[in-house]
N, CA, C and O atoms as a MOPAC input file, in Angstrom:
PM7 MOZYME 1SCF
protein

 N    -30.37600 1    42.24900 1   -32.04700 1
 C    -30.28700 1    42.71900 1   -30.68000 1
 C    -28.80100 1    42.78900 1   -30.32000 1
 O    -28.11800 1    41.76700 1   -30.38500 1
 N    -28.30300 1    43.90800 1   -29.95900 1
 C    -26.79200 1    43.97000 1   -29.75500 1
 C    -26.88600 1    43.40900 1   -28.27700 1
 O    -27.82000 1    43.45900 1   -27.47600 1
 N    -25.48800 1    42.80000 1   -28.16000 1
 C    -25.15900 1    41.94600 1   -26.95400 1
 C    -23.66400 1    41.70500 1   -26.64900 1
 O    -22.86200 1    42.09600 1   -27.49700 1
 N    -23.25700 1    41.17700 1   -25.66700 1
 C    -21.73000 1    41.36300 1   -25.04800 1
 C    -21.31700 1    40.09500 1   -25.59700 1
 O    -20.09700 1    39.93200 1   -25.59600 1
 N    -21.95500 1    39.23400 1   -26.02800 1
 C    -21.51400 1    37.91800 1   -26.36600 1
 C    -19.49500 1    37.61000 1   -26.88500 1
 O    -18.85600 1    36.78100 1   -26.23600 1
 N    -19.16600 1    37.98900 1   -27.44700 1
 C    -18.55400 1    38.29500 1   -28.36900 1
 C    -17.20800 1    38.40100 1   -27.23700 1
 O    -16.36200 1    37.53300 1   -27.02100 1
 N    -17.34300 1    39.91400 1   -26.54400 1
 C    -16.83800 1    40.13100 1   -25.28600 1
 C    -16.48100 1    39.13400 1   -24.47900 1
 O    -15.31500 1    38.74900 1   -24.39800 1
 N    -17.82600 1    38.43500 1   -23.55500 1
 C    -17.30800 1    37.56700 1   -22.19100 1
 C    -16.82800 1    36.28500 1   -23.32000 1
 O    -15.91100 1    35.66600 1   -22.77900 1
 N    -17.06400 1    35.84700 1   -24.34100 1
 C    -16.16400 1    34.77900 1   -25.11200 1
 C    -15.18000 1    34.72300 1   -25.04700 1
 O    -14.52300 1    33.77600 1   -24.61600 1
 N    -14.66200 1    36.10800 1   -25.61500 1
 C    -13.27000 1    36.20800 1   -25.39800 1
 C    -12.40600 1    36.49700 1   -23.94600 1
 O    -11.30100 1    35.98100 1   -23.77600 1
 N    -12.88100 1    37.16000 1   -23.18000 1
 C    -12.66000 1    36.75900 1   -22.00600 1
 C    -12.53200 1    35.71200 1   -21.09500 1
 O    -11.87600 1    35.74000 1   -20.05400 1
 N    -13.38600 1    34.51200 1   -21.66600 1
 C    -12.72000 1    32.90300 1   -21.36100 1
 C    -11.75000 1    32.52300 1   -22.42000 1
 O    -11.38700 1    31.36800 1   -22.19600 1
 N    -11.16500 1    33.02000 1   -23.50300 1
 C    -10.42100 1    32.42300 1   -24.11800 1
 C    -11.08800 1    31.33500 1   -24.70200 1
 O    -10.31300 1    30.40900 1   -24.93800 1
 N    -12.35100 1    31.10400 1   -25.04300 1
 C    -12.82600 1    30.28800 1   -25.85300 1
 C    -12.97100 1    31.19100 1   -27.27700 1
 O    -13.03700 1    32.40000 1   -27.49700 1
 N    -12.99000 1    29.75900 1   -28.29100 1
 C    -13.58000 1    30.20100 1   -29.74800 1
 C    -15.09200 1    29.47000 1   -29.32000 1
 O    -15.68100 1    28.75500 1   -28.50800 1
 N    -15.21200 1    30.42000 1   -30.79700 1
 C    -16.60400 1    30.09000 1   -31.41500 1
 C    -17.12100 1    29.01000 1   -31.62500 1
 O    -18.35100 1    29.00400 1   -31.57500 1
 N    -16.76100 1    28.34200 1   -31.78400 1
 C    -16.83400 1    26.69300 1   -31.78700 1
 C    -16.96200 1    25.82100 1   -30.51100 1
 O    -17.53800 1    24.73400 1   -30.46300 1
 N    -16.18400 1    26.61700 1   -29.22000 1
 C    -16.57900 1    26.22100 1   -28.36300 1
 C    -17.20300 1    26.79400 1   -27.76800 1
 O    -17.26300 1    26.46100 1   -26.58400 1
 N    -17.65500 1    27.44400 1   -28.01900 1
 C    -18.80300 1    28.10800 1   -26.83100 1
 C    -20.54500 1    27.78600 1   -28.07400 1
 O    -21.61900 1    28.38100 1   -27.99500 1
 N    -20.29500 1    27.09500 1   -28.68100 1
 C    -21.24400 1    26.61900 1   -29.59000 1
 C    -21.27500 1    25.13400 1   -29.18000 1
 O    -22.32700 1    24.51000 1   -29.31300 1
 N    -20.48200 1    24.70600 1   -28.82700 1
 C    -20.55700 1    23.65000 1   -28.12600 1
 C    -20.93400 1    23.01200 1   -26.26800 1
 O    -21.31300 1    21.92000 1   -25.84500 1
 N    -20.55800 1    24.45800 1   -25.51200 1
 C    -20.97100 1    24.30500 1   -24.42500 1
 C    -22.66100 1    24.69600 1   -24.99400 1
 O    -23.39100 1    23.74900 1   -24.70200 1
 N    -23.23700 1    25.53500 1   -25.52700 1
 C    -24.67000 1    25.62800 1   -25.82700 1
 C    -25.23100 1    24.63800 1   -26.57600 1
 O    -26.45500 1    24.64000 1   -26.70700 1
 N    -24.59000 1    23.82100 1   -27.07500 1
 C    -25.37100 1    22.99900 1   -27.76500 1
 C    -26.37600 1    23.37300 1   -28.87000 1
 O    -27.56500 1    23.06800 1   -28.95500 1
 N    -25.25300 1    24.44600 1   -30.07700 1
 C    -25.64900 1    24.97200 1   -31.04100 1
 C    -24.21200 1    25.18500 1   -31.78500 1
 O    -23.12100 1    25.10900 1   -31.22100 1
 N    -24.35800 1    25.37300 1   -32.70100 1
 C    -23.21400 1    25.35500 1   -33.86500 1
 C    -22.48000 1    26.96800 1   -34.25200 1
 O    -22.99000 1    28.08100 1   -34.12400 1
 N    -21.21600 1    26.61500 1   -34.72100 1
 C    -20.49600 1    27.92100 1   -34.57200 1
 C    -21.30500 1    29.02000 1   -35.41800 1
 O    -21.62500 1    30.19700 1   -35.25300 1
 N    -21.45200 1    28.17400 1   -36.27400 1
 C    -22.40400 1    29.48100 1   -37.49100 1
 C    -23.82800 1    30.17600 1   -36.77700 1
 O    -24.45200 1    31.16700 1   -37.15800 1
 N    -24.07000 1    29.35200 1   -35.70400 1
 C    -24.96000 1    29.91500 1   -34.62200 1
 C    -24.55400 1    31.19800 1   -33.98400 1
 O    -25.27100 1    32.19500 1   -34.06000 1
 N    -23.42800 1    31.18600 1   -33.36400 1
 C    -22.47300 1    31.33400 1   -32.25000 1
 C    -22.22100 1    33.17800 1   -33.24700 1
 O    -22.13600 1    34.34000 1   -32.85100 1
 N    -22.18700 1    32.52700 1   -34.58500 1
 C    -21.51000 1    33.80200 1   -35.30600 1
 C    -22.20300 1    35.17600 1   -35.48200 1
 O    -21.85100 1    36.33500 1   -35.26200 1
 N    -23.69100 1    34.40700 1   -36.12100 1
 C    -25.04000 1    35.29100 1   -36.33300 1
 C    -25.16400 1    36.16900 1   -34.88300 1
 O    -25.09700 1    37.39800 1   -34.88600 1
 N    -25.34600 1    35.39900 1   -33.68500 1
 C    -25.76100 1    36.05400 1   -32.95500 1
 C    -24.36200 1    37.27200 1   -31.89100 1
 O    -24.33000 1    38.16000 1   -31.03900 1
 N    -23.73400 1    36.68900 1   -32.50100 1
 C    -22.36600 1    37.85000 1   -32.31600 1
 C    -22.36600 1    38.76100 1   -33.09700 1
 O    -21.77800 1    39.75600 1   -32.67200 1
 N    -22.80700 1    38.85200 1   -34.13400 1
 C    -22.64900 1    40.09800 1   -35.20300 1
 C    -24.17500 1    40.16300 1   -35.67500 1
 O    -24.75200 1    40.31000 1   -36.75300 1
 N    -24.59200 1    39.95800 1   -34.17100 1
 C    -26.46300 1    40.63400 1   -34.30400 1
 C    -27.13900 1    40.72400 1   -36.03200 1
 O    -27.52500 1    41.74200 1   -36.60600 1
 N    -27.12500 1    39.95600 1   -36.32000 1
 C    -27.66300 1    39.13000 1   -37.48700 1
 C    -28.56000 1    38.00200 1   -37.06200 1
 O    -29.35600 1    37.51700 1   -37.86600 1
 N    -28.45400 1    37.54400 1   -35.75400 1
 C    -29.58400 1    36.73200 1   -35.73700 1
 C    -30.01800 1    36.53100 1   -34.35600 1
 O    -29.41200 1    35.53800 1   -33.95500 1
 N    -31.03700 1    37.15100 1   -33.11200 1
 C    -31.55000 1    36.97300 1   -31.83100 1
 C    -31.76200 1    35.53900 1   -31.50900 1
 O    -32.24300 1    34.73100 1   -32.30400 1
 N    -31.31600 1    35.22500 1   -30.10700 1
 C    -31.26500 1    34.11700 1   -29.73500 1
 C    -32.66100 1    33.86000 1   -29.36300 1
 O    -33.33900 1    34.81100 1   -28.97500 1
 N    -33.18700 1    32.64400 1   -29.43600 1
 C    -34.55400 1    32.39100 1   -28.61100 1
 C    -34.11000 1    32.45900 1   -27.35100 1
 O    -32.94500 1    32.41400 1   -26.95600 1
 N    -35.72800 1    32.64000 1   -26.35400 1
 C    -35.66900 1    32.85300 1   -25.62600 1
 C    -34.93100 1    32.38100 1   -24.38100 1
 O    -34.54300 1    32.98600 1   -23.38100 1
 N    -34.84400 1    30.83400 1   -24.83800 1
 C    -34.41100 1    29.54500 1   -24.05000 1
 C    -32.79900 1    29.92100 1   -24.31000 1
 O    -32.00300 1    30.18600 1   -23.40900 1
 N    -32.47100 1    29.88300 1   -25.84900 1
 C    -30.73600 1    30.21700 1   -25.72500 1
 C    -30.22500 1    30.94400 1   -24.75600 1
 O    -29.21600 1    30.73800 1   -24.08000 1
 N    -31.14400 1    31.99000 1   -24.72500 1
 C    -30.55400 1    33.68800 1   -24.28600 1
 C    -30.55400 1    33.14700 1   -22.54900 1
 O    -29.70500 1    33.70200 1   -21.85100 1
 N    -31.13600 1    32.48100 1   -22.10600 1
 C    -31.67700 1    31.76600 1   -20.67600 1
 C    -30.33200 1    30.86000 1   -20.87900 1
 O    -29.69000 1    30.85100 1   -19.82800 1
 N    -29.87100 1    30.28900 1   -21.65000 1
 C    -28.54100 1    29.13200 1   -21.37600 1
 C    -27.27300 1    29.85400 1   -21.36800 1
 O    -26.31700 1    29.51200 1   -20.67300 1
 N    -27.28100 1    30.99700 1   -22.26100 1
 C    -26.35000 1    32.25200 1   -22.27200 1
 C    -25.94600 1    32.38700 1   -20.92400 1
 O    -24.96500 1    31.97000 1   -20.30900 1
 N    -27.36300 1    33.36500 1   -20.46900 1
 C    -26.96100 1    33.75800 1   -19.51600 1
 C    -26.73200 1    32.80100 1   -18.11400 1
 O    -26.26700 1    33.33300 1   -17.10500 1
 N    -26.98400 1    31.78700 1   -18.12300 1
 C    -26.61100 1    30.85900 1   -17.02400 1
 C    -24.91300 1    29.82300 1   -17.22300 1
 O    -24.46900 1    29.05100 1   -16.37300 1
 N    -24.36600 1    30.09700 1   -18.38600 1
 C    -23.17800 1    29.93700 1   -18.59000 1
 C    -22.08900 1    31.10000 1   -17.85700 1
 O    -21.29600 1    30.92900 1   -16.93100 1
 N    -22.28400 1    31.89900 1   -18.37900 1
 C    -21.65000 1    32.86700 1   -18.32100 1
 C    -21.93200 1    33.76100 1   -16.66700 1
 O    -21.30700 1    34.76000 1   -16.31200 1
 N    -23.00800 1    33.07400 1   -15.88500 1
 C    -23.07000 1    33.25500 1   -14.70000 1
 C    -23.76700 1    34.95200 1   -14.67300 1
 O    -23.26100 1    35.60500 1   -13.76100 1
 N    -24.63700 1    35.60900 1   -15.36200 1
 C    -24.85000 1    36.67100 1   -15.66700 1
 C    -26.46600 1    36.56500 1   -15.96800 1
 O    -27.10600 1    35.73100 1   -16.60900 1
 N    -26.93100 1    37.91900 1   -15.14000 1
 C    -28.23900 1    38.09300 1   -16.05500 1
 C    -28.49800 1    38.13000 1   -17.36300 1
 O    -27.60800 1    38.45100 1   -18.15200 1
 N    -29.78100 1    37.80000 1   -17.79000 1
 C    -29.74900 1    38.18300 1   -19.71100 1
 C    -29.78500 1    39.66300 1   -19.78500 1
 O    -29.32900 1    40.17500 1   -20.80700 1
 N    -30.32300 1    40.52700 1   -18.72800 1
 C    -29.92000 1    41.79300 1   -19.34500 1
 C    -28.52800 1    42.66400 1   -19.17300 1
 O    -28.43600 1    43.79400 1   -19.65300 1
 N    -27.43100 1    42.02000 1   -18.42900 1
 C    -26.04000 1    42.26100 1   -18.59400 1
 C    -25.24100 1    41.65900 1   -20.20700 1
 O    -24.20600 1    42.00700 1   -20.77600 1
 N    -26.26900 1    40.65500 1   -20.53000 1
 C    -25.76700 1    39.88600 1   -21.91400 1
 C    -26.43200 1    40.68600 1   -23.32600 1
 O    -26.03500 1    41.10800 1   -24.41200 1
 N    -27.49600 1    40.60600 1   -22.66700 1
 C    -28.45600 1    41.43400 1   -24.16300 1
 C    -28.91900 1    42.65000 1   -24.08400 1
 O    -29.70600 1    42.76300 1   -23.14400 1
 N    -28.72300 1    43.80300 1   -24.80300 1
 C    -29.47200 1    45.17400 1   -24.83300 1
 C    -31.26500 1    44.86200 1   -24.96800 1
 O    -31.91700 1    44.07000 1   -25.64900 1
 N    -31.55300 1    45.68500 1   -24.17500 1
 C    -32.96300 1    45.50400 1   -23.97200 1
 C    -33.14300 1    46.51600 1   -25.26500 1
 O    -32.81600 1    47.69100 1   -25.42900 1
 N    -33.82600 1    45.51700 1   -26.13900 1
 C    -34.60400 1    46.78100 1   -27.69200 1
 C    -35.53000 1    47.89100 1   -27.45900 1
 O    -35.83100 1    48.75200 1   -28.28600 1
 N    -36.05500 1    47.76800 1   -25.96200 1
 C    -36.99600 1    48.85500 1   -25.61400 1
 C    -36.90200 1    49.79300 1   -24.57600 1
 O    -37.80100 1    50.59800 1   -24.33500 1
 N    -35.69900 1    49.71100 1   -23.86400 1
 C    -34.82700 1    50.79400 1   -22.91000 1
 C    -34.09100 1    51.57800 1   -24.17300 1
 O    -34.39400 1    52.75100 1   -24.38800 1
 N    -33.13200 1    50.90900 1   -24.98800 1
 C    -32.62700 1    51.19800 1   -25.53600 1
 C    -30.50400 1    51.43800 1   -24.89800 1
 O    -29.61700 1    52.23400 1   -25.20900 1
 N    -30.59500 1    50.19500 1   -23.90100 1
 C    -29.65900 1    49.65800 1   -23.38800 1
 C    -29.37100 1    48.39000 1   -22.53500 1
 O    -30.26500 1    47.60500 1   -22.21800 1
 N    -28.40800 1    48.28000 1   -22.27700 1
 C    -28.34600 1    47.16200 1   -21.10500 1
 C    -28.38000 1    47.61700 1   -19.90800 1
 O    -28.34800 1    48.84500 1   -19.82600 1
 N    -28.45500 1    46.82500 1   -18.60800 1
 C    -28.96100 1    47.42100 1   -17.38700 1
 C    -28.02500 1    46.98200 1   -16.71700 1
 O    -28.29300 1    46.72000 1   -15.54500 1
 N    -26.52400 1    46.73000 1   -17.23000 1
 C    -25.58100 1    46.05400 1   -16.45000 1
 C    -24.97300 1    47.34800 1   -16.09300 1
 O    -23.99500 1    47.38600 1   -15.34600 1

């Protein structure tokens, strides 16, 4: 599922490591789901987007619009 992740990360000036750490998941986590290799559960994608102060569909492309709605 493509997503902005990657983006608002770098826009706080955090690494991967830490923003694997504010989620309470590991960088190799952090990595997969940045280079859409691996969809967050549902609950992640819900901690995502309440970090980052953002809906999940400003964070994640909806697979069945066939965009984001931000």
């Amino acid at each position: 599922m493509k997503n902005r992740l990657r983006e608002l990360r770098a826009a706080r000036g955090w690494t991967q490591e830490e923003l694997g750490k504010r989620l309470g998941v590991s960088r190799q986590a952090v990595i997969a789901i940045e280079s859409d290799k691996h969809d967050p559960s549902l609950d992640l994608a819900y901690r995502i987007a309440a970090l980052f102060e953002a809906p999940v569909e400003a964070i994640f492309e909806n697979p069945h619009t066939g965009g984001a709605s931000a």
